[in-house]
ROKERO-930898 format. One record per residue (C-alpha): residue in three letters; residue number from 1; x, y, z. Coordinates in Angstrom, 1 decimal. Last residue first. Layout:
# ROKERO-930898
lumro_guke_xx_yy_zz
ala_NUM_X_Y_Z
...
# end
This chain:
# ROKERO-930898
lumro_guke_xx_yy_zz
unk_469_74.0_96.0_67.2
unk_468_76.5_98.9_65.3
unk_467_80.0_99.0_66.0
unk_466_81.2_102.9_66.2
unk_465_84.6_103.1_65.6
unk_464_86.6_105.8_68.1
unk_463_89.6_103.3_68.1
unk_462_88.7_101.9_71.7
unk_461_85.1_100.7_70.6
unk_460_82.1_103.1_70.1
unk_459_79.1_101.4_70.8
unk_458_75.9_100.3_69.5
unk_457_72.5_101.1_68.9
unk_456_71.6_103.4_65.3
unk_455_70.4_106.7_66.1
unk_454_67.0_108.4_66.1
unk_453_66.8_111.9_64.4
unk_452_65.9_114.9_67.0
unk_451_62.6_117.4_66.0
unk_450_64.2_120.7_65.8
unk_449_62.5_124.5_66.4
unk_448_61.6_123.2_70.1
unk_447_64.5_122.5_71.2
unk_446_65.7_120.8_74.3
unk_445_65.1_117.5_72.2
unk_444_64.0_114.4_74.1
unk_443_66.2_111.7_73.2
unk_442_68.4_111.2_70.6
unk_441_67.1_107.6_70.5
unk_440_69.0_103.9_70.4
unk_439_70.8_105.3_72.9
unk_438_75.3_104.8_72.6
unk_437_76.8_102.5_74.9
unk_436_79.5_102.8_77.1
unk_435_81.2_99.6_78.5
unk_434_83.0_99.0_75.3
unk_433_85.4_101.8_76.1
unk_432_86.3_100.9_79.4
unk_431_89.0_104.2_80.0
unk_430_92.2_102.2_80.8
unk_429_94.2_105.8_81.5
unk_428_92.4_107.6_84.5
unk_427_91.9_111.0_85.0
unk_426_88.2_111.4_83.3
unk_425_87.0_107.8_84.1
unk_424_88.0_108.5_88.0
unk_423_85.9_111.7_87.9
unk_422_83.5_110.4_85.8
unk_421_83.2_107.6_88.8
unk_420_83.2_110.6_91.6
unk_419_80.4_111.6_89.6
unk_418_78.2_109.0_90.3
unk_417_77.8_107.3_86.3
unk_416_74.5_107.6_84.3
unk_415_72.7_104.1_83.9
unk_414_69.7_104.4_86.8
unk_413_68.8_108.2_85.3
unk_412_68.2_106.3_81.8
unk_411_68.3_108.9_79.1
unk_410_72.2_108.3_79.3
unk_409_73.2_112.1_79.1
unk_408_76.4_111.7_81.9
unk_407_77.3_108.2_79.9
unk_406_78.0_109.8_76.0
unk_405_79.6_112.3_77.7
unk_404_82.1_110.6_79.2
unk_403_82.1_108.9_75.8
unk_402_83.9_112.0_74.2
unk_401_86.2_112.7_77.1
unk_400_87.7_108.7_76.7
unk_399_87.5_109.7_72.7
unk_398_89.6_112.6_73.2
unk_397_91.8_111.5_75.5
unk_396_92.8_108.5_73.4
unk_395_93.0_110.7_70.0
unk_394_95.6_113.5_71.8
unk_393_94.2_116.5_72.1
unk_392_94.4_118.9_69.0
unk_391_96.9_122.1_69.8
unk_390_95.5_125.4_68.6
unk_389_92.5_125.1_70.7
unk_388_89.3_127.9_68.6
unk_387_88.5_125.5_66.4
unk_386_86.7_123.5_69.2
unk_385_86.8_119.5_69.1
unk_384_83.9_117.9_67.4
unk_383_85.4_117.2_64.2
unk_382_87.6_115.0_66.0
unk_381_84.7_112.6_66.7
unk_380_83.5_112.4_62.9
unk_379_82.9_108.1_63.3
unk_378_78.9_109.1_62.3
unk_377_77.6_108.0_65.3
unk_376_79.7_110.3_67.0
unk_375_78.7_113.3_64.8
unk_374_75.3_112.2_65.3
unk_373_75.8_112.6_69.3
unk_372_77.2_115.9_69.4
unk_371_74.3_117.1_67.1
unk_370_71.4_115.6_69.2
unk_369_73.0_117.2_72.6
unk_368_74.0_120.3_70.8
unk_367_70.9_121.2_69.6
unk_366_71.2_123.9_67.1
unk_365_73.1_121.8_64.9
unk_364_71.0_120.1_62.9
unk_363_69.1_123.3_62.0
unk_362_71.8_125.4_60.8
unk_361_73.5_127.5_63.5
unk_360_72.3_130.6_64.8
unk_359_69.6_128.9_67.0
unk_358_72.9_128.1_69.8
unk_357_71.0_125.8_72.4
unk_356_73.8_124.2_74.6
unk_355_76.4_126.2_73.6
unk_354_79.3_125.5_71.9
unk_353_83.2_125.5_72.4
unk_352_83.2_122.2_71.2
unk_351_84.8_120.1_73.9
unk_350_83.8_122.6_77.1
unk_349_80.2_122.7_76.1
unk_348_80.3_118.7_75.7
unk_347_81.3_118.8_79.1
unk_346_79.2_121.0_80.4
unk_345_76.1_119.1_79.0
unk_344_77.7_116.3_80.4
unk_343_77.7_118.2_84.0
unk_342_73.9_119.0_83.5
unk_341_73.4_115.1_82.4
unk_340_75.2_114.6_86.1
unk_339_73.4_116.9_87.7
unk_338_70.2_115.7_87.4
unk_337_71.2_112.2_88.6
unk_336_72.3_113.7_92.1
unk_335_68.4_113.6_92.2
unk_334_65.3_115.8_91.4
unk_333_62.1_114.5_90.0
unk_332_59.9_117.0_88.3
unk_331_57.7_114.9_86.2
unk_330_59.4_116.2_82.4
unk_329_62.2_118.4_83.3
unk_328_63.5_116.4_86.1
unk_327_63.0_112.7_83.4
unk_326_64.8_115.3_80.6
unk_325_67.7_116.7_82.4
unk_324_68.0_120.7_82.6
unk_323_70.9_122.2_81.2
unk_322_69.9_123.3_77.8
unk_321_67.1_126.0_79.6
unk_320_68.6_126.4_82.1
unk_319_67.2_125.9_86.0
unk_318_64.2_125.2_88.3
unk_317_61.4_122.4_88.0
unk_316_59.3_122.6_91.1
unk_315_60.1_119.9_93.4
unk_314_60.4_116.4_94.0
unk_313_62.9_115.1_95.7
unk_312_65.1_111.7_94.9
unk_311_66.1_108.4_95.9
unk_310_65.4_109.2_99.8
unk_309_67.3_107.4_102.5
unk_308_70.1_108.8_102.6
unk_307_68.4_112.7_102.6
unk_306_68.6_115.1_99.6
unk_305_69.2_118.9_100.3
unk_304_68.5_121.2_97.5
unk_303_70.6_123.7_95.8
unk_302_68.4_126.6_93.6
unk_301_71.0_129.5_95.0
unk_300_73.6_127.7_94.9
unk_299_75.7_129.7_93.3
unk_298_79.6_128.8_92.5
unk_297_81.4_125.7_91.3
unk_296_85.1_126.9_91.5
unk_295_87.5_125.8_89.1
unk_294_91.4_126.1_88.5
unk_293_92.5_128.0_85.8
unk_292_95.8_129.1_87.5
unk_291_94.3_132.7_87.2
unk_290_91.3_131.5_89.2
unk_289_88.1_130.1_87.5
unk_288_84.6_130.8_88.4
unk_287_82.4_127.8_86.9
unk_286_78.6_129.2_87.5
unk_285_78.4_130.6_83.7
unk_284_79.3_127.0_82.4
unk_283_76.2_125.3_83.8
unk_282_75.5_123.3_86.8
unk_281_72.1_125.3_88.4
unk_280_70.6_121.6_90.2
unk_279_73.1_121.7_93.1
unk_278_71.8_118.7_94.7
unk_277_73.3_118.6_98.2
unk_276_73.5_115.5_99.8
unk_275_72.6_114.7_103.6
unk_274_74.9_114.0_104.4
unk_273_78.0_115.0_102.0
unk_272_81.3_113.9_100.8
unk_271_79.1_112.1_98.3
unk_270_76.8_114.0_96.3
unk_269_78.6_117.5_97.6
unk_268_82.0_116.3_97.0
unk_267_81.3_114.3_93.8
unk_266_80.2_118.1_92.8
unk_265_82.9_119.8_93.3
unk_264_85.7_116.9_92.0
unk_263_83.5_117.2_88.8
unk_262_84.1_120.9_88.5
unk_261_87.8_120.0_89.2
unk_260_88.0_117.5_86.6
unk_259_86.4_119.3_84.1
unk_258_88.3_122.6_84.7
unk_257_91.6_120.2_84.5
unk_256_90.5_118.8_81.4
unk_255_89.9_122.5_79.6
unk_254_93.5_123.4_80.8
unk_253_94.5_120.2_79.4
unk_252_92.9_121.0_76.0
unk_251_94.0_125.1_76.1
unk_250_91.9_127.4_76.8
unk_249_93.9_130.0_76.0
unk_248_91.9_130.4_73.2
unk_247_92.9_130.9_69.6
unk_246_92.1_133.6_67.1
unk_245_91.3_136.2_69.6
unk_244_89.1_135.4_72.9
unk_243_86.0_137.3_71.8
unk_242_83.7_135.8_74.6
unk_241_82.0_132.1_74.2
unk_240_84.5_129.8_75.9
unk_239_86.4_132.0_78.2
unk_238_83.2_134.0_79.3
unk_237_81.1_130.3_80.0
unk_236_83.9_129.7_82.2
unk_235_83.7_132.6_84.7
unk_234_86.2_135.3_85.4
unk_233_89.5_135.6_86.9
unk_232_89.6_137.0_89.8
unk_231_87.6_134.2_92.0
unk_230_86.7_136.8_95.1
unk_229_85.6_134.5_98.0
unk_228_82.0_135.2_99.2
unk_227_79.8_137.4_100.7
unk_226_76.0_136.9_100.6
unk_225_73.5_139.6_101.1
unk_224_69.9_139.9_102.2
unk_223_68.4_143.4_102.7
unk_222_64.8_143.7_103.8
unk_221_66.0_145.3_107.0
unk_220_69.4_144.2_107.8
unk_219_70.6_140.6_107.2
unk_218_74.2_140.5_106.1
unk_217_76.4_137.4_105.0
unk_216_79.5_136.2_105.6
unk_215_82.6_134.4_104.0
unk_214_80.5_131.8_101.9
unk_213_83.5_129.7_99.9
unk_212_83.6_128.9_96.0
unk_211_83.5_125.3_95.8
unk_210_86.5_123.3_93.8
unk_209_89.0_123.3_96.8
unk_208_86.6_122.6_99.3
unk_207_85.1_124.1_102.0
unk_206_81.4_123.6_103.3
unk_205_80.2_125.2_106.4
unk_204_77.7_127.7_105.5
unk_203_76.9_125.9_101.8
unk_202_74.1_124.5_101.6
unk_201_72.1_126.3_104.4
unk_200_73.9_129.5_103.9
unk_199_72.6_129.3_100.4
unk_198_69.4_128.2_101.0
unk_197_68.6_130.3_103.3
unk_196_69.4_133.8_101.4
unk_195_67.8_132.1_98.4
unk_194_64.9_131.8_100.5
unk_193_65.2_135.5_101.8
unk_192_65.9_137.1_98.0
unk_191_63.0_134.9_96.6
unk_190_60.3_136.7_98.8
unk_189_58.3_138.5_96.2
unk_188_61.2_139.7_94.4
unk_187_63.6_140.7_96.7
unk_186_66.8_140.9_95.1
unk_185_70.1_139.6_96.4
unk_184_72.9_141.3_96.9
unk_183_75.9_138.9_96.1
unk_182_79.2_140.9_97.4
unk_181_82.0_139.3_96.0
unk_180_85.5_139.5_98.0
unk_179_88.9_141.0_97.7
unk_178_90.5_141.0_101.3
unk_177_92.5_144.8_102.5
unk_176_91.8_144.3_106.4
unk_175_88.8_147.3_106.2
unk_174_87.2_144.9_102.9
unk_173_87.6_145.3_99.6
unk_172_84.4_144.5_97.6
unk_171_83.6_143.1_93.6
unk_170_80.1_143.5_93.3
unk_169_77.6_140.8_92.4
unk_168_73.7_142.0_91.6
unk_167_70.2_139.7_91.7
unk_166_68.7_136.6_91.3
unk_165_67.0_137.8_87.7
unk_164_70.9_138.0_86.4
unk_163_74.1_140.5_87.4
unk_162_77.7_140.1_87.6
unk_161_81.3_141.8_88.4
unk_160_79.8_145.2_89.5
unk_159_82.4_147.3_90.8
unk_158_81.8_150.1_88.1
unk_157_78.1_150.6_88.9
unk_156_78.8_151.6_92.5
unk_155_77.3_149.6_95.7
unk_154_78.5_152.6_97.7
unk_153_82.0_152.1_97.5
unk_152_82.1_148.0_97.6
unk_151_84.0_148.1_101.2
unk_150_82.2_150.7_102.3
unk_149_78.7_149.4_101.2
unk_148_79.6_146.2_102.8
unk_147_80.7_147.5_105.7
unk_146_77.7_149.9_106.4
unk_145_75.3_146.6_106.0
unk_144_76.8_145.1_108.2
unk_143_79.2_142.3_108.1
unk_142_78.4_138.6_109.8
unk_141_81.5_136.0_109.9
unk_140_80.9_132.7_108.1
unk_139_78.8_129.9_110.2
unk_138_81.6_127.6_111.0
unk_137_85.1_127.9_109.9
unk_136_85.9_131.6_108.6
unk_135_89.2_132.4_110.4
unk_134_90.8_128.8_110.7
unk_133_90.7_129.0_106.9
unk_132_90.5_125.0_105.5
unk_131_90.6_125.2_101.5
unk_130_90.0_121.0_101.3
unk_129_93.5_119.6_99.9
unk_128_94.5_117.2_103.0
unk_127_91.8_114.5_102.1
unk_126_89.6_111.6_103.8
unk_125_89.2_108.7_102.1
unk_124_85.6_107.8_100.5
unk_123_86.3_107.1_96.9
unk_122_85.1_110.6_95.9
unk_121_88.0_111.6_98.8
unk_120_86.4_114.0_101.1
unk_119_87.0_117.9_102.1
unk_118_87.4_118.8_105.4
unk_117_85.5_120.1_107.6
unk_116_86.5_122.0_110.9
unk_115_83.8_122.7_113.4
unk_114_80.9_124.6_114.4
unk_113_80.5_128.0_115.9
unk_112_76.8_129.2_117.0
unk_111_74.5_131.2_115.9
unk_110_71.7_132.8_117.7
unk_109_67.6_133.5_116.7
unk_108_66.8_129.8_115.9
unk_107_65.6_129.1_112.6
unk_106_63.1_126.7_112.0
unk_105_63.6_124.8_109.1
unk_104_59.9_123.9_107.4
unk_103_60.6_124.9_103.8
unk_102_64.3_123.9_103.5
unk_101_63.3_120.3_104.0
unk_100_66.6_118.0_105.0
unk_99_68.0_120.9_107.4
unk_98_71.4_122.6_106.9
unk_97_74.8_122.1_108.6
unk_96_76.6_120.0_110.7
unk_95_80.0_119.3_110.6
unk_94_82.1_116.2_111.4
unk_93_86.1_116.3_111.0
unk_92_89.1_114.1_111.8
unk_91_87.8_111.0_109.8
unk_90_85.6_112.5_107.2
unk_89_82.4_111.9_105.8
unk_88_81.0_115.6_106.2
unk_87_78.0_115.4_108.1
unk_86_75.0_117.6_107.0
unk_85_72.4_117.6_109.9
unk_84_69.1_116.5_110.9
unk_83_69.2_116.1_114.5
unk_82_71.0_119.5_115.5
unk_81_70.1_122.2_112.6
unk_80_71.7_125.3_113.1
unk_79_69.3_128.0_111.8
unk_78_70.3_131.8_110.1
unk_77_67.7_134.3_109.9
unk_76_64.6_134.1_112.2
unk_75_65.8_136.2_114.9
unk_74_68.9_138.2_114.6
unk_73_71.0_137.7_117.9
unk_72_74.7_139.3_116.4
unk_71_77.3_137.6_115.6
unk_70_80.8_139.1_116.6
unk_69_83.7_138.1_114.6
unk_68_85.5_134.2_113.5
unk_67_85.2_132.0_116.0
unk_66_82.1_133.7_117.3
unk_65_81.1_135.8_120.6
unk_64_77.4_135.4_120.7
unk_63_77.5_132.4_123.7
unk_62_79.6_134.7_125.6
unk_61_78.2_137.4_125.0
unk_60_74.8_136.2_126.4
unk_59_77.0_135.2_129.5
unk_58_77.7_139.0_130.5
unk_57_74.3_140.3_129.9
unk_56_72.8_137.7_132.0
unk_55_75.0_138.6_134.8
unk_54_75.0_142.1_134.1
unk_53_71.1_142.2_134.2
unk_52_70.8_140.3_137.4
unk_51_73.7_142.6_139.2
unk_50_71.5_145.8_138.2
unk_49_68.3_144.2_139.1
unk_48_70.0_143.6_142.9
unk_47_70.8_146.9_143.1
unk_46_67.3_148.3_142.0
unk_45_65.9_146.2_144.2
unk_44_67.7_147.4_146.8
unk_43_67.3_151.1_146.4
unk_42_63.4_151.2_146.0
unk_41_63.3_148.7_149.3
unk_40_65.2_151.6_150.8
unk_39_63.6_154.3_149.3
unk_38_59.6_152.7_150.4
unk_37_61.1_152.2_153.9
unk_36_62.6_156.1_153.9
unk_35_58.6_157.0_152.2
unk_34_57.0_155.1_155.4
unk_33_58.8_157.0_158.2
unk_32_57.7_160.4_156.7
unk_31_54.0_159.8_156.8
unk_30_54.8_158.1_160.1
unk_29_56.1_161.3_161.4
unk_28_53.3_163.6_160.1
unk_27_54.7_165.9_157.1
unk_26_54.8_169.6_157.4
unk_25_57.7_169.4_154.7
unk_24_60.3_167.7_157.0
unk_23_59.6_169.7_160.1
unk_22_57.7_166.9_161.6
unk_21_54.6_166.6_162.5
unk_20_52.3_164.3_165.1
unk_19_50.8_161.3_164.4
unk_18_53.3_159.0_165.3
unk_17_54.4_161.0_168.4
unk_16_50.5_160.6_169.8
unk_15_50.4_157.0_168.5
unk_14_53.4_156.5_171.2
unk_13_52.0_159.0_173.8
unk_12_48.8_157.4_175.3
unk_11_51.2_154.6_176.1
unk_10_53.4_156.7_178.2
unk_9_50.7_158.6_179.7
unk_8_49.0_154.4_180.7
unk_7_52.4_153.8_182.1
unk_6_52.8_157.0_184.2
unk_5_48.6_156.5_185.9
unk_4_49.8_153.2_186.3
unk_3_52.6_154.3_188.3
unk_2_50.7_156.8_190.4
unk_1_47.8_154.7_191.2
# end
């Protein structure tokens, strides 16, 4: 009786101690014991939260960290496309960039490195002279929006180095002392962010001799900005139309070399490319020359991408007025075609010293397409050259430009050379003359003040006679 009377106090006492208080604020004792088991679960999840979040922390700069700076996660602004790609032909070097319909890309929130490209023969050999900086492959480097007003002083009026509907360039020096051009784009109604795309799309990864660079770019807010590689030395439509003095500096050869180059550019992107890019804007105020006169195809802002296996695009017609092809203008058809009468246009631009559409001259000569080719008709080739070179060209290197020309306008897309042939036919000695035809028609006129005269068929033989059919 004694011992189970003991065992049964004992037992009596265990909820008794439970219930009672303690001195810790009046509280009972299991009151007390179930806030340190609440602490202690408290303190280990919070320890084993904080070694979660470094360890995702710590690999999500790792995949950020960039060749060339920082990047940072900005959804819905920059897209690496993995199946559909642009591959540069190249032996040593494959990059990847932009997506075959601009429209649909998705664009993933992170950016990622890519590789080296370099630039590609127009005959389809790989070559040493692509720009290749080791600092700037891949996506560009990213610059806030604090850097670029630093570096351009605010965005002031006197750094301004060109302006048009897309927007403002200014000329910026960066914290490490580089001269670049800051392209703010405007936002008109969404334009600014699908230019922004484009051009990053086109052009991310590209280098090449002839094509001005992307450095970086900044996304902040609504403000889209492209940074490229400062050209100092102007653009090509100043050197042939601005007050220049008696003669130009401009001399022939120095006009053939900006030909040459341009057309190096833009065999590059037709066929150094995949898919293609269509650059569709050719015209003399997007050739930037350096101080050695060398040319840089810039803005490609209205660039479209053009699969293998599709002939052409269509799209809403974009451009200049004098530029623009006939079959685009007319149904809206875009292929590497379209830039090929927009590079004769050039051409002839760069040979006369003219523009495309000048209504100051008399009415024949307002077009230059329908003036250029009556003169040629009518045997007055020389007569075409500008005034403004001291030093005539040479009769052979005349004519071979003058029926360059002649091809790149052929109103018959199928007929108009690739442009790594012009650029072949532009360096190369045994021009075939008889092989280039002149239309029947003048074509469709540009302008809408003239009404074009037709043209006898025939060619022009090797001694600039035309031989009618």
């Amino acid at each position: 009786m004694t011992v189970s009377g003991e065992v049964r106090a004992s037992d009596e006492s265990l909820p008794h101690r439970l219930t009672s208080k303690t001195s810790f604020l009046n509280l009972k004792l299991y009151v007390v014991v179930g806030i340190l088991l609440l602490c202690a679960i408290a303190v280990l999840l919070t320890i084993f939260l904080c070694v979660w979040f470094s360890r995702n922390s710590r690999k999500r700069k790792m995949r950020v960290k960039h060749s060339s700076g920082m990047i940072p996660l900005v959804s819905k602004e920059i897209v690496e496309i993995k199946a559909l790609g642009l591959d540069v032909k190249s032996e040593k070097a494959e990059v990847k960039i932009g997506n075959a319909d601009l429209k649909e890309a998705e664009l993933e929130d992170e950016v990622k490195g890519g590789n080296r490209s370099g630039e590609s023969d127009v005959s389809g050999g790989s070559r040493s002279d692509a720009s290749l900086d080791p600092e700037n492959i891949g996506w560009g480097r990213w610059y806030s929006l604090k850097e670029l007003e630093r570096a351009t002083r605010g965005f002031a009026k006197e750094n301004v180095i060109g302006e048009g509907g897309y927007g403002v360039v200014y000329r910026g020096v960066l914290l490490d002392g580089s001269v670049v051009a800051v392209k703010n784009l405007l936002n008109n109604k969404g334009q600014a962010e699908k230019e922004f795309k484009v051009e990053v799309e086109a052009i991310g990864k590209v280098r090449h001799k002839n094509l001005v660079g992307l450095v970086g770019y900044c996304a902040e807010g609504a403000q889209r900005m492209l940074v490229y590689e400062y050209v100092d030395n102007g653009n090509l439509e100043q050197w042939l139309h601005g007050d220049v003095g008696p003669f130009s500096p401009l001399t022939w050869d120095i006009r053939m070399r900006i030909a040459i180059g341009t057309a190096k550019g833009l065999a590059y992107l037709h066929e150094g490319l995949e898919p293609k890019v269509v650059h569709r804007d050719v015209k003399s105020s997007n050739i930037l020359l350096d101080r050695k006169w060398n040319p840089k195809v810039s803005d490609f802002g209205l660039a479209k991408l053009l699969g293998s296996e599709a002939s052409y695009v269509t799209t809403r017609v974009m451009g200049t007025f004098g530029y623009v092809s006939p079959e685009y203008a007319s149904t809206g058809m875009l292929n590497e075609g379209s830039d090929v009468y927009s590079f004769g246009i050039l051409l002839m631009e760069i040979i006369t010293g003219r523009s495309p559409i000048d209504y100051s001259r008399p009415a024949g000569e307002m077009n230059l397409v329908d003036w250029f080719k009556g003169m040629v008709a009518s045997r007055r080739g020389e007569e075409l050259v500008d005034s403004l070179i001291e030093v005539q060209p040479p009769p052979r290197a005349l004519k071979r430009a003058l029926l360059v020309c002649l091809r790149c306008i052929d109103l018959d897309v199928n007929k108009r050379p690739k442009m790594g042939q012009i650029v072949h036919m532009l360096e190369a000695d045994d021009f075939p003359f008889r092989s280039v035809f002149v239309s029947c028609s003048a074509g469709t006129s540009s302008s809408p003040r003239e009404r074009p005269q037709p043209l006898p068929c025939g060619y022009v033989d090797k001694n600039n006679t035309f031989i009618q059919e």
